[in-house]
N, C-alpha and C positions, 0 to 999 in steps of 0.2 A: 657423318660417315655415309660412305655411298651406299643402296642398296645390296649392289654384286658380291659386296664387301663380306664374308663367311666372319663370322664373330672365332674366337681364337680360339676356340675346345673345336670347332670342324676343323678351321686351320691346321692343326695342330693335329687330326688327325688325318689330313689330307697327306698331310708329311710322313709321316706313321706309313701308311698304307705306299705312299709312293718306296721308303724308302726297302720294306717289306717286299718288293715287287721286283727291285732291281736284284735284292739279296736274292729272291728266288731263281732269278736267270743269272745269279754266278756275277751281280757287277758290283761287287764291295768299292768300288773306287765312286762311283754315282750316289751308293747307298751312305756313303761317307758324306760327301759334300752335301747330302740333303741334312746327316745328324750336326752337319757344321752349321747348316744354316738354321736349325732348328734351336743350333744353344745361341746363336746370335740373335734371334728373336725371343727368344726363353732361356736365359743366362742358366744354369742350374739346374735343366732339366731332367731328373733322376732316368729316364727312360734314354736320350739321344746318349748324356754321360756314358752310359753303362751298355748300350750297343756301340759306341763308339771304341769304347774300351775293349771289347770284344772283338771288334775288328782290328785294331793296333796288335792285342796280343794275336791273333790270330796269324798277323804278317811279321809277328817277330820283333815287331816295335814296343817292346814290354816298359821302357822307360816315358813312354807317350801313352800306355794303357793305365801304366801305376798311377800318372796325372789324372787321370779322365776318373781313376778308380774315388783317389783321395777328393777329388773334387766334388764327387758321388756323395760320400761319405763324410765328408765334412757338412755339405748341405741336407743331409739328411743319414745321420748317423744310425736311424732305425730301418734304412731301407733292404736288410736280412742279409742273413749269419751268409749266403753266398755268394755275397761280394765279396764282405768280409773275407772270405776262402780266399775267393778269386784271386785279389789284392794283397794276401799271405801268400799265398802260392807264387806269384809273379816278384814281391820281395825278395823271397827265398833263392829262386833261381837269379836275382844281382845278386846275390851275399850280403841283402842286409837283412841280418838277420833277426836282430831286437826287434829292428820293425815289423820284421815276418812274424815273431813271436808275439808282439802285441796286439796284429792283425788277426791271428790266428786264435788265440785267446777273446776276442770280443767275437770273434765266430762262434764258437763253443758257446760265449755266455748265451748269444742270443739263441743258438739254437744248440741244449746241449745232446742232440742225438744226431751230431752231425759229424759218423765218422770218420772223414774223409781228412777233417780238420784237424781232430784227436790226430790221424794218422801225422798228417803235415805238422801239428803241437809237435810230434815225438819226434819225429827226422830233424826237423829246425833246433831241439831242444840236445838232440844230439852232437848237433855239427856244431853248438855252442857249448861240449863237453859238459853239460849238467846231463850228467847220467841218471842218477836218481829218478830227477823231474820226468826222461824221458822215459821210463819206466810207467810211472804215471800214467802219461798219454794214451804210450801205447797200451796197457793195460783198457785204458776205457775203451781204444778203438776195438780192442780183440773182445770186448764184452759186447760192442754194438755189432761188432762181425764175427762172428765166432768161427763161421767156416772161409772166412778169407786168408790164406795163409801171407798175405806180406805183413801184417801187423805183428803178426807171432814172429815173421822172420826175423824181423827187425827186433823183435823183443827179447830174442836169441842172441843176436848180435851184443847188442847194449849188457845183457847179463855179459859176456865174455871179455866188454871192455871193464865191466865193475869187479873183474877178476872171483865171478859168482859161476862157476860150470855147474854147480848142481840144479841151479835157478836153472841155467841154457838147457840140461839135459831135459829137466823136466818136459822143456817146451818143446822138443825134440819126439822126446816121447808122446807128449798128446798132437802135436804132426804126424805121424805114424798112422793115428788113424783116421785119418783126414787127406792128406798128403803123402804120402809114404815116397814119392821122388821127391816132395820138399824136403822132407824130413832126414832122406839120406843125402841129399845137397850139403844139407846144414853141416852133417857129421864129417862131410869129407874138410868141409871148410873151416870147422872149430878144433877137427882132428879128436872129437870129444865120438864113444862106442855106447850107445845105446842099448 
């Protein structure tokens, strides 16, 4: 090997830094071909995957992120609960949903104060008519956020599909002091009087 030759942890972070440089002046299309060339030298590499994936969802290419995600996470399945999200979240908006829920669920396990994911559990668990389950979710999220009102909304909502208004009003009422425009949102749209 020649001497000029950088052994491949500088390489590798010579590409790091370059591609870090373009993203700063705004060139995602540079900063791209540099994470292309960097899994072609490093097939698997949980860092180009996973900026690269972030640059696809970012342009909208969410069926070229969820690849870059899965490929992430198959080759290192420990690499944390926020890809995981990531990779749920991006499911979810194609309507697959199982997989959104299964993505979202190994989020949770790896990290279970993560409620962003609880939140996405419970809207995914919805839109796959398991009420109960989404109950569940949203209940953890509204424990790990107790003053964010979309978790309560939605926990609102799913009581009025489980034909539960004493459950909704409850949630209604403890919006009130928190929210008091969410909480009269809620009533005009449940038609339920607090």
């Amino acid at each position: 090997m020649p001497m000029n030759t950088p052994p491949a942890g500088v390489l590798w972070w010579l590409h790091k830094l370059q591609a870090m440089a373009w993203l700063l002046v705004g060139q995602d299309a540079r900063a791209r071909r540099i994470f292309d060339a960097m899994l072609q030298r490093w097939p698997g590499d949980a860092y180009a995957l996973a900026s690269r994936a972030h640059l696809a969802a970012q342009a909208g290419q969410r069926p070229a992120a969820v690849a870059d995600l899965q490929a992430l996470l198959q080759g290192h399945p420990q690499a944390g609960a926020s890809h995981w999200f990531n990779l749920a979240f991006l499911l979810e908006e194609l309507d697959r949903l199982d997989e959104a829920e299964a993505a979202f669920r190994e989020a949770v396990a790896q990290d279970p104060k993560l409620d962003r994911a609880w939140y996405g559990l419970g809207l995914t668990l919805l839109r796959l008519g398991r009420h109960d389950d989404a109950v569940v979710a949203l209940k953890k999220n509204t424990e790990l956020q107790p003053m964010s009102p979309y978790g309560w909304v939605q926990l609102a909502r799913v009581h009025m599909k489980r034909h539960d208004p004493q459950a909704a009003m409850k949630v209604i009422r403890h919006l009130k002091g928190f929210e008091p425009k969410v909480a009269e949102q809620l009533q005009r749209e449940t038609g339920l009087q607090v």
